[in-house]
N, C-alpha and C positions, 0 to 999 in steps of 0.2 A: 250176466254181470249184475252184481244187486245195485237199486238206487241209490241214487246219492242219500248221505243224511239230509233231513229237512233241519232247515237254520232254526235255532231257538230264539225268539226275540227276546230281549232281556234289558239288563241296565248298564250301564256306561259311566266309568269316571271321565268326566271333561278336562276335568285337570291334566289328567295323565293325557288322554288326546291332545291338550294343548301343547304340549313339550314336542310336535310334532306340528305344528305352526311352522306356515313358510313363507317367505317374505311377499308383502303385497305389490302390485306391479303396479307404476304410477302411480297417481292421485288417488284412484279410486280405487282404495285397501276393501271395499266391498265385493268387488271382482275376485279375489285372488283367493290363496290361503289354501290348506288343507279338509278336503272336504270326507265327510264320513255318509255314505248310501242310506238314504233313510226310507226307499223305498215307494216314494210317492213324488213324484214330478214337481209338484207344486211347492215342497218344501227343501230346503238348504240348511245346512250346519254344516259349519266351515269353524277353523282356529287358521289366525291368519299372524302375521310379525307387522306392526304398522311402523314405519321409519319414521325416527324421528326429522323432523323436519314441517312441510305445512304440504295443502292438496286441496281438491274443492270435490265436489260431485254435483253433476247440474241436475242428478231427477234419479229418486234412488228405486231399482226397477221393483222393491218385494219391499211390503212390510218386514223392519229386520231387528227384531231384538239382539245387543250387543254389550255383553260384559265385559270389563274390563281384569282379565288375567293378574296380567301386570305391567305396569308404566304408568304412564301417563296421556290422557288425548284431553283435546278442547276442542267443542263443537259449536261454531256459529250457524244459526239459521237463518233462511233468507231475511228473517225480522233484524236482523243484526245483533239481537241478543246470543252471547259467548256463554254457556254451560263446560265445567270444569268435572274432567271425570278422573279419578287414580283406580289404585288398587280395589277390585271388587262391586265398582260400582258399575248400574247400569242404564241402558236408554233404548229407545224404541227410535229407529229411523223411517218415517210412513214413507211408503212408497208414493211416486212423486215427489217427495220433499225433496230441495235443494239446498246443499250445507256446505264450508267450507271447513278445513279440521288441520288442527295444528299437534306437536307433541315433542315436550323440550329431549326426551330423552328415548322415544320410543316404546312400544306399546305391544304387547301381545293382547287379542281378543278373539272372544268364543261370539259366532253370530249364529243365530237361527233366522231362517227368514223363510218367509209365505209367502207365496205370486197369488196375492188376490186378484179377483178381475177387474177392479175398480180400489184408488184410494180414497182418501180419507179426508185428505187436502188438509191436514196437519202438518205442524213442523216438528224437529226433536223434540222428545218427549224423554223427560228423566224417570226413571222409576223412583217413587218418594220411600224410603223405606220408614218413613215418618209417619204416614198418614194415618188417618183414623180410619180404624177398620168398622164394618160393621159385619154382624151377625150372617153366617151362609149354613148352608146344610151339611150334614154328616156325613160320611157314608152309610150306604142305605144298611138297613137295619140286619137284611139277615147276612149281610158278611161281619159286623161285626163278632169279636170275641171278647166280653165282659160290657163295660159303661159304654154309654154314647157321648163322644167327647162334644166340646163346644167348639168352634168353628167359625173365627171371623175371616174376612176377604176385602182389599183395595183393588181394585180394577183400573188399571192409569193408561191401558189403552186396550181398543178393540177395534179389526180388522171392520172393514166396510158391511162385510156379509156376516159376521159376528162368529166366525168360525175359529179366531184366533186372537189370546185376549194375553195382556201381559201385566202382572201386578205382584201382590203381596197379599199373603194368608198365611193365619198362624191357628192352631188348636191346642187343648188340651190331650194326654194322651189317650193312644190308643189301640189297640190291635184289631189288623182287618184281614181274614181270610184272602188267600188270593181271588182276584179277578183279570180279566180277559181286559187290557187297557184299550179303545178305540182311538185312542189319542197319543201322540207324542206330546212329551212335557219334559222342557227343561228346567232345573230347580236349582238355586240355591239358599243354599239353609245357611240362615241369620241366627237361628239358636236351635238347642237341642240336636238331636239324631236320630235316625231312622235304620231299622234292617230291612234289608229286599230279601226275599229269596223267589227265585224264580221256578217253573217250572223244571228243569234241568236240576235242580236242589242247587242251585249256586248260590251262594251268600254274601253280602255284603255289607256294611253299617257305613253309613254316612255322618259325618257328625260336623259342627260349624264352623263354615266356611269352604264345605265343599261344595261342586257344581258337578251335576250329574243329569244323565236324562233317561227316560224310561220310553221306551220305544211302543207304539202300537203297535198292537199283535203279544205282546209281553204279556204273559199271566202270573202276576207280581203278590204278596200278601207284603201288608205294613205293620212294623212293628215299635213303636214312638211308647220310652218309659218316663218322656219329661214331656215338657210342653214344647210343642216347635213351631218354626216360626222361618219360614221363606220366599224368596222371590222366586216368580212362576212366568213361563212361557209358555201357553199350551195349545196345540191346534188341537180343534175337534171338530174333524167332520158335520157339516149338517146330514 
């Protein structure tokens, strides 16, 4: 009998996974939802339907990045300050945190989330797509092919053990041979577009306002002919 094929790790439209959200059960829409295998115990990505209506969560078990698909939610933290999220936007729930969550019309969301060992004893956390970036590194030099772009980075939140960071980075363009990803990272892109092709020669272009993720173990090259520009979820191993 010949072996089975070995799985290709690769990349994912979130969007299209999201159309495949399933309703959350009770209060706590962090429990529930349609979940996609990501191969490592410690992490979760779920697309869930949150009902409209109201719910609370008393202590949330994983650091949980959470964009907002589509609808509407509002999230108070124990501080009693109300943050308002729609279409596209997004927030980080630290584990431990206690929040209460309302939504006039109901809500589909993409969550990632990391069981760190320890939180952070932070409340929700917006991602600013505002912020001032400052200057980060490249990709190392010899996967590039041609210029070395520039590269800034906002970091608006990071896991206890610093293995999982959630923010906003944008560069000039660029083209990078494939490499071997160690990390899962989910991304959505605020401007410009990007192609994957994966090992398996699949192809795909991203372009803004999509959310997609690149799994570890994925052997990915990038190919950016404008400047881009997105929000990032990403675990990496220590």
């Amino acid at each position: 009998m010949p072996a089975p094929a070995a799985t290709v790790r690769s990349f994912h439209d979130l969007r299209v996974f999201a159309r495949d959200a399933v309703p959350a059960s009770g209060g706590d829409w962090l429990a529930g939802g349609h979940a996609m295998p990501l191969g490592d115990p410690r992490l979760r990505l779920a697309a869930v339907t949150v009902p409209a209506g109201t719910g609370a969560v008393t202590a949330v078990p994983a650091d949980t990045f959470a964009i907002v698909v589509a609808g509407d939610l509002a999230i108070t933290g124990a501080d009693g300050a109300t943050e308002t999220y729609g279409t596209d936007d997004s927030l980080v729930l630290p584990m431990g945190a206690g929040f209460s969550w309302s939504s006039a019309d109901g809500a589909r969301v993409v969550v990632m989330a990391y069981a760190a060992q320890e939180g952070t004893g932070r409340g929700p956390v917006r991602i600013d797509r505002e912020a001032d970036l400052v200057r980060s590194n490249p990709p190392a030099a010899d996967l590039l092919v041609g210029e070395t772009p520039s590269c800034r980075n906002h970091t608006d939140f990071t896991s206890a053990d610093g293995t999982y960071l959630c923010g906003v980075w944008d560069s000039t363009p660029y083209h990078r041979r494939p490499m071997r990803y160690r990390h899962h990272e989910l991304m959505h892109l605020l401007a410009g577009s990007v192609t994957f092709v994966d090992e398996a020669g699949r192809a795909a272009t991203f372009a803004k306002g999509d959310i997609f993720l690149v799994e570890a173990g994925a052997s990915c090259s990038w190919e950016s002919r404008e400047d881009v520009a997105k929000v990032y979820a990403i675990h990496r191993p220590a």
